[in-house]
N, CA, C and O atoms as CSV, one atom per row, in Angstrom:
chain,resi,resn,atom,element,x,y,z
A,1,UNK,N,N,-62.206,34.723,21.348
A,1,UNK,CA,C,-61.732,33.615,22.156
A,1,UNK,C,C,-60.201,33.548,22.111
A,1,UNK,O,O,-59.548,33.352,23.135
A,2,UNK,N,N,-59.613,33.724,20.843
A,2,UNK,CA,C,-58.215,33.617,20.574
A,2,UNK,C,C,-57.511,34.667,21.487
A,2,UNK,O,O,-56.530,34.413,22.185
A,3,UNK,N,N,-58.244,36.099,21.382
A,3,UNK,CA,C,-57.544,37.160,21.891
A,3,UNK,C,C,-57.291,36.771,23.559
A,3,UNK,O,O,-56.265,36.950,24.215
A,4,UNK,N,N,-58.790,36.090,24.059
A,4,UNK,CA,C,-58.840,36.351,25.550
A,4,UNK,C,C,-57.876,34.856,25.929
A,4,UNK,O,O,-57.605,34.797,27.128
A,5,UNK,N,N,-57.346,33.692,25.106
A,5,UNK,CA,C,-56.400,32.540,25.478
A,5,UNK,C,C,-55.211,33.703,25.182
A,5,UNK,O,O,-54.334,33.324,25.958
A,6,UNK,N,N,-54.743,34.755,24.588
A,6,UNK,CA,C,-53.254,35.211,24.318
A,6,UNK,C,C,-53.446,35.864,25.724
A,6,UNK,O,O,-52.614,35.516,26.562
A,7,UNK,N,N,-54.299,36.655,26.079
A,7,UNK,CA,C,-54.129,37.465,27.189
A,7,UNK,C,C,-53.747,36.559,28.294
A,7,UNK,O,O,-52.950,36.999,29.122
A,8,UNK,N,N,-54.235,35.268,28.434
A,8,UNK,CA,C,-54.183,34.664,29.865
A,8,UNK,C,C,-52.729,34.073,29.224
A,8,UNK,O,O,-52.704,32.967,29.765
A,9,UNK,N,N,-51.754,34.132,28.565
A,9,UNK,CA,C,-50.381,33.324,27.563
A,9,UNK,C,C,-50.834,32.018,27.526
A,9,UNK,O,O,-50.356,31.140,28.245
A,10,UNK,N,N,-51.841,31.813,26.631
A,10,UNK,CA,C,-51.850,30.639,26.127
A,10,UNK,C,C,-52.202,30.881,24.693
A,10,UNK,O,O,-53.075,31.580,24.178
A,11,UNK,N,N,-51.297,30.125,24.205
A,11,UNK,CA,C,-51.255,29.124,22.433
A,11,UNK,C,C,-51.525,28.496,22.207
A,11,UNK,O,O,-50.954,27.456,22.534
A,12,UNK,N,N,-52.878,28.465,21.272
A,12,UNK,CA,C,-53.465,27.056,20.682
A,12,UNK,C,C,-53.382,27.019,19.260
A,12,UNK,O,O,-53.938,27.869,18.565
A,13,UNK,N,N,-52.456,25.709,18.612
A,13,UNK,CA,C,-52.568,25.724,17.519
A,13,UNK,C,C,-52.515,24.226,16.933
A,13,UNK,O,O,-51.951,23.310,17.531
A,14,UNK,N,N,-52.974,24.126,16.060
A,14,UNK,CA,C,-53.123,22.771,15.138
A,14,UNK,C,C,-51.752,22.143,14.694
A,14,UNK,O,O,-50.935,22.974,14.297
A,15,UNK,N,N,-51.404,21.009,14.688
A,15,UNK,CA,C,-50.319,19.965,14.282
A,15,UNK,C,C,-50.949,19.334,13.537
A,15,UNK,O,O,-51.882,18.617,13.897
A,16,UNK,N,N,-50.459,19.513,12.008
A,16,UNK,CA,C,-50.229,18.805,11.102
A,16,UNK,C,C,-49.883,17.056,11.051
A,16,UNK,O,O,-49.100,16.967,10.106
A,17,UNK,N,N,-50.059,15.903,11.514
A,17,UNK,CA,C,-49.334,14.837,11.036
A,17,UNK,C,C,-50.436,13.536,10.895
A,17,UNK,O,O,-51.543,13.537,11.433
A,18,UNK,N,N,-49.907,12.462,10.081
A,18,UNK,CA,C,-50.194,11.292,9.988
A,18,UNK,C,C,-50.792,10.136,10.481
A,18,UNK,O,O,-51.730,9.510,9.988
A,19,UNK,N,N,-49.987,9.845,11.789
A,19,UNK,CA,C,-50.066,9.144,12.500
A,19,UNK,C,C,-49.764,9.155,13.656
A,19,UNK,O,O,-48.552,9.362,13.586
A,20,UNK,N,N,-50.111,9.044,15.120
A,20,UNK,CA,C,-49.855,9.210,16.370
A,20,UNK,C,C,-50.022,7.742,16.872
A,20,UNK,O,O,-50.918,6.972,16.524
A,21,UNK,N,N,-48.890,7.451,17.853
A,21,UNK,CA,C,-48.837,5.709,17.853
A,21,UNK,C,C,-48.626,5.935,19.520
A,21,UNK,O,O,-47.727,6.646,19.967
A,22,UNK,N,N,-49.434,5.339,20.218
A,22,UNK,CA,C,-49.556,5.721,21.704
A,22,UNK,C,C,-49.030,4.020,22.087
A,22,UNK,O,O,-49.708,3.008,21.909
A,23,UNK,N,N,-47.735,4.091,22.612
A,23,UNK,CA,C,-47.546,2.768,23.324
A,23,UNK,C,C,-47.370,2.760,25.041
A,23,UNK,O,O,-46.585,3.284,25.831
A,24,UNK,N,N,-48.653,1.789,25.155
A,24,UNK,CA,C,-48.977,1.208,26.770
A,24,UNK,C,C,-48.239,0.422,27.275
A,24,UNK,O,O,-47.664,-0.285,26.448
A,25,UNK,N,N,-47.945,0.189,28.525
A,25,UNK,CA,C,-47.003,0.195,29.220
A,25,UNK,C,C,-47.286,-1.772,29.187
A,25,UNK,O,O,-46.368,-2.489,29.584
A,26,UNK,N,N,-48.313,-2.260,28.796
A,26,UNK,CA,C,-47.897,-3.908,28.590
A,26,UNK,C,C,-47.544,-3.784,27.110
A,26,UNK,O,O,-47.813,-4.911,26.695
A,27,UNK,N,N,-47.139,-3.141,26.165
A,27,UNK,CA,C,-47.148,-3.319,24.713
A,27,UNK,C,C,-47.836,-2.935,23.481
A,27,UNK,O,O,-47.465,-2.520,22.384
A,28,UNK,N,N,-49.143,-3.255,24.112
A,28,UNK,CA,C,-50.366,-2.797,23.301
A,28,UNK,C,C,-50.242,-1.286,22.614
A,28,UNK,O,O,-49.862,-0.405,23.386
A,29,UNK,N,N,-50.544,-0.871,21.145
A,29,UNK,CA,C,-50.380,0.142,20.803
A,29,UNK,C,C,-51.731,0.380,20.197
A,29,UNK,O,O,-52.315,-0.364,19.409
A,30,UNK,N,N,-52.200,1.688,20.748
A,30,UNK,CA,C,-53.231,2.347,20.035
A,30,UNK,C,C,-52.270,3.315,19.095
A,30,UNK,O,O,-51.341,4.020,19.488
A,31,UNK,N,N,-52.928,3.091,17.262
A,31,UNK,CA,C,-52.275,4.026,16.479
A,31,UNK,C,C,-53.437,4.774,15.866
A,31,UNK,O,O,-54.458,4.282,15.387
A,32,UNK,N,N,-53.147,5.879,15.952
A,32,UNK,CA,C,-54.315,7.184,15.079
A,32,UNK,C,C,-54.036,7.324,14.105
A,32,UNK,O,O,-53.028,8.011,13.936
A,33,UNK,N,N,-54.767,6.749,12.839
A,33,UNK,CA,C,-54.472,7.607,11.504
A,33,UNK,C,C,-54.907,8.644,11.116
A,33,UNK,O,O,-56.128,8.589,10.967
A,34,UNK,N,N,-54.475,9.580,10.878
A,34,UNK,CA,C,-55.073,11.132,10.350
A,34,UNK,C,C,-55.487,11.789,11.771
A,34,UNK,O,O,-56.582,12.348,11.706
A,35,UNK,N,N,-55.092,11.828,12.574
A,35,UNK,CA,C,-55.859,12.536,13.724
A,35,UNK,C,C,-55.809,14.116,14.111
A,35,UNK,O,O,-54.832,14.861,14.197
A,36,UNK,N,N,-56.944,14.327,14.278
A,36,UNK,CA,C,-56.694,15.927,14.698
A,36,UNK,C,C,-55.943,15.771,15.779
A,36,UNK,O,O,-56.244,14.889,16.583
A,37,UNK,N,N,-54.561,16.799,16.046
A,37,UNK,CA,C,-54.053,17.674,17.097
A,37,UNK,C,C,-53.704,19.033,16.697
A,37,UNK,O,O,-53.287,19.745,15.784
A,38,UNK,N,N,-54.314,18.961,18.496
A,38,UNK,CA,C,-54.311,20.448,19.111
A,38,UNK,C,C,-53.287,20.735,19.979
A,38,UNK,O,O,-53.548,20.533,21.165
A,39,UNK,N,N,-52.221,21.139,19.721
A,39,UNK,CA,C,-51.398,22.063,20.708
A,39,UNK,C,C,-51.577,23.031,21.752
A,39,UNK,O,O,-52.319,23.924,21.345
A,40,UNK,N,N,-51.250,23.193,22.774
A,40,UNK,CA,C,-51.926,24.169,23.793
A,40,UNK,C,C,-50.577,24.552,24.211
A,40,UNK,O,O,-49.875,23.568,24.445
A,41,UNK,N,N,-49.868,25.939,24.415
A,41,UNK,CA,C,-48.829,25.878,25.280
A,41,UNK,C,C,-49.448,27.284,26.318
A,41,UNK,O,O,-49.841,28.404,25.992
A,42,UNK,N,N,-49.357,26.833,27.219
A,42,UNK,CA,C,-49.613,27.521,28.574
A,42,UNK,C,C,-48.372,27.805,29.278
A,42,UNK,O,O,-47.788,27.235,30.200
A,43,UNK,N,N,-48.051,29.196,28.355
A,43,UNK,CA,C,-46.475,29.367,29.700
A,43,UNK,C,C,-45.678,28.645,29.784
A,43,UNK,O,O,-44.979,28.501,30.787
A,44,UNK,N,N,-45.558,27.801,28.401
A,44,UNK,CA,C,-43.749,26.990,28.722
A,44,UNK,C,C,-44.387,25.711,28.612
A,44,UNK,O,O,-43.790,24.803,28.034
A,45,UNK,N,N,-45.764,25.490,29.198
A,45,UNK,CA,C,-46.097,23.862,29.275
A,45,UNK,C,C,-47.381,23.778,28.091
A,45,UNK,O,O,-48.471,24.306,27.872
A,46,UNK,N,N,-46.498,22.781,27.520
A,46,UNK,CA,C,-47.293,22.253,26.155
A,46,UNK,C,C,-48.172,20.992,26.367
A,46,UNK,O,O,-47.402,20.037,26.259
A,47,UNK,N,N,-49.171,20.636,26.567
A,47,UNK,CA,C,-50.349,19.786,26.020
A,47,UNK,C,C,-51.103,19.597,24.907
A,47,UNK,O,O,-51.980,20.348,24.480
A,48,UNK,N,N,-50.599,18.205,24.293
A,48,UNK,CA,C,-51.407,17.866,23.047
A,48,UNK,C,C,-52.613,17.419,23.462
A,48,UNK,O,O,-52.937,17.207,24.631
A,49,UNK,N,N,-53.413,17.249,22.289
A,49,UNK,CA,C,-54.879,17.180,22.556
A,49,UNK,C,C,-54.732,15.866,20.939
A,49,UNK,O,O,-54.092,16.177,19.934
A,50,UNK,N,N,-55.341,14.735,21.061
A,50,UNK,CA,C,-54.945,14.208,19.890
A,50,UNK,C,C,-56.778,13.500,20.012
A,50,UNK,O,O,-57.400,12.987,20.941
A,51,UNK,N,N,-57.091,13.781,18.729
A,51,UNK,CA,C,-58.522,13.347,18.448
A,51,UNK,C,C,-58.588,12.456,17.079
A,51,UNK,O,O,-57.993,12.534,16.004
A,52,UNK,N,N,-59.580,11.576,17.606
A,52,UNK,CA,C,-59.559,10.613,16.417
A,52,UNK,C,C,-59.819,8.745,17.170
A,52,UNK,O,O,-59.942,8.387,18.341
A,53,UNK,N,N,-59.817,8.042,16.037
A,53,UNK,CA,C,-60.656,6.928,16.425
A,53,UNK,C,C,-59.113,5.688,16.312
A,53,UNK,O,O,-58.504,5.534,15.254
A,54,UNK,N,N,-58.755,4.973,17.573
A,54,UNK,CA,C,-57.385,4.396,17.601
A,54,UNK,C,C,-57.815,2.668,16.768
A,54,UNK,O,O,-58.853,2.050,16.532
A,55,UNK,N,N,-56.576,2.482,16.589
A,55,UNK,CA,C,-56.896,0.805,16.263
A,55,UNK,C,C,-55.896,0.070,16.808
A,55,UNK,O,O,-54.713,0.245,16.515
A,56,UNK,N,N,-56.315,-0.798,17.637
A,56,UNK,CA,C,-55.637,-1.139,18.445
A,56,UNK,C,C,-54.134,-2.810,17.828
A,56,UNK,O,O,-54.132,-3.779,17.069
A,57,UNK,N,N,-53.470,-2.337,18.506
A,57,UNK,CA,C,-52.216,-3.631,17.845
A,57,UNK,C,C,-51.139,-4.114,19.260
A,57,UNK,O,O,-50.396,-3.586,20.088
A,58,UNK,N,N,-51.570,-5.260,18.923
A,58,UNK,CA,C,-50.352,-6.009,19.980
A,58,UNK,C,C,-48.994,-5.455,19.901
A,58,UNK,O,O,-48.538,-4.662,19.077
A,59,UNK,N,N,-48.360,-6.091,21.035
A,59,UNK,CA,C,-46.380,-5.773,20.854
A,59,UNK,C,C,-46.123,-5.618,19.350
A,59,UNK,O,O,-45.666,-4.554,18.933
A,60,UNK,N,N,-46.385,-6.592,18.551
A,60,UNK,CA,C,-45.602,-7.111,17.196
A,60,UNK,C,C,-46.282,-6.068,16.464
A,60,UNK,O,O,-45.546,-5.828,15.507
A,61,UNK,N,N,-47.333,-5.295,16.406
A,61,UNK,CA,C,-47.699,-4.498,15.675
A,61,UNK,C,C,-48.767,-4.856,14.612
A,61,UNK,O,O,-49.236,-3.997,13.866
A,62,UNK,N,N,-49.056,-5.885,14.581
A,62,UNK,CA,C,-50.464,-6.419,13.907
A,62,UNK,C,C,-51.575,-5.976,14.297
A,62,UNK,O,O,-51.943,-6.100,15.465
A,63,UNK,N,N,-52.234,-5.427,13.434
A,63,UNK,CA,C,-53.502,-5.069,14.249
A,63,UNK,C,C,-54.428,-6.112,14.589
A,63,UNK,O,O,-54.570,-7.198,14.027
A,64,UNK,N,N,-55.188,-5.530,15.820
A,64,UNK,CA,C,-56.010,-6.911,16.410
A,64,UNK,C,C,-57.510,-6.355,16.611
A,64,UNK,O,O,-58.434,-7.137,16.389
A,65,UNK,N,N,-57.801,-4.990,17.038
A,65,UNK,CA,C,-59.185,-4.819,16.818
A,65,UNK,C,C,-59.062,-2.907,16.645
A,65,UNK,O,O,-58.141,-2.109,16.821
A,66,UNK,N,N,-60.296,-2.795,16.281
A,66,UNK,CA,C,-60.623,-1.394,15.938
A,66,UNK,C,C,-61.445,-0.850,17.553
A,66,UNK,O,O,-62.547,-1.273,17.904
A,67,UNK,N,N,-60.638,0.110,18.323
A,67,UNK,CA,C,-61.670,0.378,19.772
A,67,UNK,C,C,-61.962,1.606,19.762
A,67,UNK,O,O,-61.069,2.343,19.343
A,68,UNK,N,N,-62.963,2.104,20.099
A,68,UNK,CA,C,-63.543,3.381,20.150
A,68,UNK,C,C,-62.744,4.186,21.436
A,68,UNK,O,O,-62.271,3.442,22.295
A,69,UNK,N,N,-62.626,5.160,21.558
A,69,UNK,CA,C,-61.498,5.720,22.752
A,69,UNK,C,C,-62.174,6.005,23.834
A,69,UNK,O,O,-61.448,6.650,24.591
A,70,UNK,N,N,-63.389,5.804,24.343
A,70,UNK,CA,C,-63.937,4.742,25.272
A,70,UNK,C,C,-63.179,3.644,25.781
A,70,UNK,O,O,-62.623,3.530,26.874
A,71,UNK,N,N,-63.249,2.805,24.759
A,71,UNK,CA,C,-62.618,1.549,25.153
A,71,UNK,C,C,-61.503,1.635,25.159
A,71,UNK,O,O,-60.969,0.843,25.934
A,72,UNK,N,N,-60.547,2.561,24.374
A,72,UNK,CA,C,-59.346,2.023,24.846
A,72,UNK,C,C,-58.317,2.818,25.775
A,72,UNK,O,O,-57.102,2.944,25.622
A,73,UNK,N,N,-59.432,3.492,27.130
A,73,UNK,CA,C,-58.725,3.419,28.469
A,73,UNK,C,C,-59.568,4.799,28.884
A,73,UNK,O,O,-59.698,5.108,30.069
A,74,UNK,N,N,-60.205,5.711,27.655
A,74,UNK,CA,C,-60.007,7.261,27.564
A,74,UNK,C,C,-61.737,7.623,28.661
A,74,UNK,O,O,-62.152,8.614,29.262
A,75,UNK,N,N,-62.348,6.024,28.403
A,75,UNK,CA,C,-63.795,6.544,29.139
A,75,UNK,C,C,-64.477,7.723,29.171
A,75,UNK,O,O,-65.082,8.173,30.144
A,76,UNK,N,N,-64.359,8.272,27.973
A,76,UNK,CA,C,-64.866,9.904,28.152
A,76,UNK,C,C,-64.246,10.814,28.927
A,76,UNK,O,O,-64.547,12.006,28.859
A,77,UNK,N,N,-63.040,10.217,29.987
A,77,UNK,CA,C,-62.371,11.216,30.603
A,77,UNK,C,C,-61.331,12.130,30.274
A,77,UNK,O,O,-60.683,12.193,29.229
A,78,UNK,N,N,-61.244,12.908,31.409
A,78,UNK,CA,C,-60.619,14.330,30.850
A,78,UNK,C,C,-59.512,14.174,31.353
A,78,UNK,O,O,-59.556,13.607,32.445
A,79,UNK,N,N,-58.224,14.533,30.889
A,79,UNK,CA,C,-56.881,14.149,31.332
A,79,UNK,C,C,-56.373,14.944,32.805
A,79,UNK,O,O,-55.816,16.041,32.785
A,80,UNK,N,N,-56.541,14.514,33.514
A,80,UNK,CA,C,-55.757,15.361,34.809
A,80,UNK,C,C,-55.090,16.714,34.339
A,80,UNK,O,O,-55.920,17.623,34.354
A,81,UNK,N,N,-54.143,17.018,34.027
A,81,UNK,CA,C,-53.294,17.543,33.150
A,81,UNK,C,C,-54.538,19.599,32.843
A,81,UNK,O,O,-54.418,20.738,33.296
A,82,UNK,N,N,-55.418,18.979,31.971
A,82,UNK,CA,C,-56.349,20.001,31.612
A,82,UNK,C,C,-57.035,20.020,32.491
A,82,UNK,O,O,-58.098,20.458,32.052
A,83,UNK,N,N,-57.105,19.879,33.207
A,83,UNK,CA,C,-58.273,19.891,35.047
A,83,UNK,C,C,-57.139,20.952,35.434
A,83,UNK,O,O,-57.387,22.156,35.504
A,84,UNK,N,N,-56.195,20.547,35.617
A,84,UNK,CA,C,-55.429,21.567,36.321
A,84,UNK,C,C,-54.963,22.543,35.540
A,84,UNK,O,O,-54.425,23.359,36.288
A,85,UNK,N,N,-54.866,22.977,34.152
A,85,UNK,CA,C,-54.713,24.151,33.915
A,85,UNK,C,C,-56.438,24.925,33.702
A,85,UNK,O,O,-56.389,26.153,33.774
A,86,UNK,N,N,-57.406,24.528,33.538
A,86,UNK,CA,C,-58.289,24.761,33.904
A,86,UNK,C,C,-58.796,25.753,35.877
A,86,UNK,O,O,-59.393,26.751,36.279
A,87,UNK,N,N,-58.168,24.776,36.328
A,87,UNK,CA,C,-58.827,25.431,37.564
A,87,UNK,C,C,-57.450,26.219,38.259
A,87,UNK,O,O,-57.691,26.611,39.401
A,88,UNK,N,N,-56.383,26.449,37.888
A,88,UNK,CA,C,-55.171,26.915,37.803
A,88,UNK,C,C,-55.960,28.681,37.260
A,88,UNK,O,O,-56.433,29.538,38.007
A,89,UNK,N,N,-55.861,28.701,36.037
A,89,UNK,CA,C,-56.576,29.799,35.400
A,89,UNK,C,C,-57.560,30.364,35.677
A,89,UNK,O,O,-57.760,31.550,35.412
A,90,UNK,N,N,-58.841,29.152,36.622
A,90,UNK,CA,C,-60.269,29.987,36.819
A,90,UNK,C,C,-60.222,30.431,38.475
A,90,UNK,O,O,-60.844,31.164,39.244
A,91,UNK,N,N,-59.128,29.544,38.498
A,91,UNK,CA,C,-59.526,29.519,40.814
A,91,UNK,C,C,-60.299,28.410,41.373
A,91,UNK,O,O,-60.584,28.235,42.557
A,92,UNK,N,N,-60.523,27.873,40.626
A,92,UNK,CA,C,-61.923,26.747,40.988
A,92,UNK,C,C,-61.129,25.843,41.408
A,92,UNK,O,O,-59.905,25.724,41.345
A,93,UNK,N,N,-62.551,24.749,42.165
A,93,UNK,CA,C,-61.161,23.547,42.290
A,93,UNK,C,C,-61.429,22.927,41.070
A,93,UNK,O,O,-62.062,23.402,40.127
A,94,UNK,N,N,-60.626,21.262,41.201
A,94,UNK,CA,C,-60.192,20.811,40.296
A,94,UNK,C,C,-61.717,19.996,39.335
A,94,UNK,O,O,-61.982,19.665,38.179
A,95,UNK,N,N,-62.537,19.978,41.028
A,95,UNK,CA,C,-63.941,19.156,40.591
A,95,UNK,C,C,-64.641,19.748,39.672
A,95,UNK,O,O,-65.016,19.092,38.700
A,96,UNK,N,N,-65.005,21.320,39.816
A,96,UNK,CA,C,-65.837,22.452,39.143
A,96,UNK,C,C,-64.706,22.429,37.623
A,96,UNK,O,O,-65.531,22.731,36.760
A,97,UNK,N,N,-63.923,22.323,37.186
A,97,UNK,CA,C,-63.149,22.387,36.207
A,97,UNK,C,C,-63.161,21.428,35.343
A,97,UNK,O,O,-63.160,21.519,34.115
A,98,UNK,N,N,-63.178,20.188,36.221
A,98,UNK,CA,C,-63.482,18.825,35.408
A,98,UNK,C,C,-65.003,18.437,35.097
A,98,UNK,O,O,-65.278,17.497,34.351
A,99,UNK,N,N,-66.058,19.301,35.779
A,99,UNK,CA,C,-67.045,19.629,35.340
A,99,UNK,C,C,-67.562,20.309,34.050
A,99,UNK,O,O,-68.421,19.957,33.242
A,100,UNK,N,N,-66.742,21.423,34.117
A,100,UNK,CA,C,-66.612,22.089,32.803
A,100,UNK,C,C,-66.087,21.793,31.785
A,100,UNK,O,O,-66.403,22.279,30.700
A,101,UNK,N,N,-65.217,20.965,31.954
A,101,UNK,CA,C,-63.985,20.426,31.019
A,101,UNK,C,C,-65.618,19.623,30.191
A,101,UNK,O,O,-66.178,20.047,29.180
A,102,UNK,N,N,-66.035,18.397,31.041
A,102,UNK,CA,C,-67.194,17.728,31.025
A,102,UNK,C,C,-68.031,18.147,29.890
A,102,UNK,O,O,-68.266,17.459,28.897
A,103,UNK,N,N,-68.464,19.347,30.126
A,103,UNK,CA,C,-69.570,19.970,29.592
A,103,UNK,C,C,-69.417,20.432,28.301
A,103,UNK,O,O,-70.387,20.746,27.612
A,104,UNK,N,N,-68.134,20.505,27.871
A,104,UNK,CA,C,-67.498,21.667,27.079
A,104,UNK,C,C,-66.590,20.801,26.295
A,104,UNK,O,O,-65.790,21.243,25.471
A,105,UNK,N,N,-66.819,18.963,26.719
A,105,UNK,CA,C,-66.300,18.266,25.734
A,105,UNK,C,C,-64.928,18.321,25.771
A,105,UNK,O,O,-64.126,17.938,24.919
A,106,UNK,N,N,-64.706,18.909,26.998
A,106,UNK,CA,C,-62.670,19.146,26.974
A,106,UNK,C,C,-62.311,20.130,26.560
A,106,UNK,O,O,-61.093,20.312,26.567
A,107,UNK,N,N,-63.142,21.129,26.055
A,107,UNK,CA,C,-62.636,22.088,25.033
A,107,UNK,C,C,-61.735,23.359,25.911
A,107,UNK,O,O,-62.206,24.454,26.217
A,108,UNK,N,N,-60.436,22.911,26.184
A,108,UNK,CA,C,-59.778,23.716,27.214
A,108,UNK,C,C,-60.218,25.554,27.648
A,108,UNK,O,O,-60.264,26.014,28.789
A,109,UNK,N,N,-60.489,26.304,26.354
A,109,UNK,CA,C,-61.053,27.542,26.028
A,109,UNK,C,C,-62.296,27.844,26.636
A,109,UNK,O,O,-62.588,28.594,27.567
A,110,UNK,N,N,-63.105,26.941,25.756
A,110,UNK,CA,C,-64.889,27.141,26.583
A,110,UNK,C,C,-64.946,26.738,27.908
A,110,UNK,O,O,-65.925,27.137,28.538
A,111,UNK,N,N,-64.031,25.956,28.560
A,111,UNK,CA,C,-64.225,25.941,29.940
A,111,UNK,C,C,-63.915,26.565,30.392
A,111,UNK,O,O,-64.481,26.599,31.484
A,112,UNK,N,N,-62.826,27.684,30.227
A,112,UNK,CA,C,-62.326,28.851,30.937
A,112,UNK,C,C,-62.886,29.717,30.768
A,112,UNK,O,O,-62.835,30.524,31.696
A,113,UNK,N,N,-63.639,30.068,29.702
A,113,UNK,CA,C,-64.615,30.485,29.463
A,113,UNK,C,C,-65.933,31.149,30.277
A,113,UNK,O,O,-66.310,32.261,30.648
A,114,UNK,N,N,-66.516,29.358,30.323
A,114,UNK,CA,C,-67.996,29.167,31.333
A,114,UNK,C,C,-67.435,29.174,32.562
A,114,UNK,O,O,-68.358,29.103,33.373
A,115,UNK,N,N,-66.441,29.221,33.087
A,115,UNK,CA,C,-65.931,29.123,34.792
A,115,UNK,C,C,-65.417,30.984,35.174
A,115,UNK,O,O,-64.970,31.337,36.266
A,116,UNK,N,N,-65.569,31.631,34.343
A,116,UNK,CA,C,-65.228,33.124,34.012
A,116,UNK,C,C,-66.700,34.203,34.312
A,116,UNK,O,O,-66.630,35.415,34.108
């Protein structure tokens, strides 16, 4: 799998860190403790992949509830972003990609993969 992402120039590798603090555009901050990321660089363009369970905190930074990333905006969906390097790479459109993306849990690789 590794060999056939170098052939198409893509880099996937793991980031090390702590905490990832995602601030929304009214204030609200979803912060990740310990979260897996995944790095992807495709030719110059880098996409993180950040996994893990957010807890959510007002402006001031207090936390106010614990939301599953469902709830807090992610709906099981797949980021635009990986739709299009997905169907960029396979030829497909963007629907058949976000299908796969779907199927494959996002897993940028196995969808290029199963669309191959």
């Amino acid at each position: 799998m590794q060999q056939m992402m170098k052939q198409m120039g893509i880099d996937v590798d793991e980031l090390d860190a702590e905490e990832v603090v995602i601030t929304k555009s009214d204030g609200e901050q979803l912060v990740f403790d310990n979260p897996d990321i995944t790095v992807m660089d495709a030719r110059g363009q880098e996409t993180y992949q950040v996994v893990g369970e957010p807890e959510t905190r007002d402006g001031a930074g207090g936390a106010t509830a614990v939301e599953s990333s469902e709830d807090a905006g992610n709906a099981g969906g797949i980021p635009d972003e990986d739709v299009e390097i997905v169907a960029q790479r396979t030829g497909v459109t963007e629907d058949d990609a976000r299908d796969a993306l779907e199927a494959t849990d996002g897993d940028l690789a196995a969808a290029v993969e199963r669309l191959e």
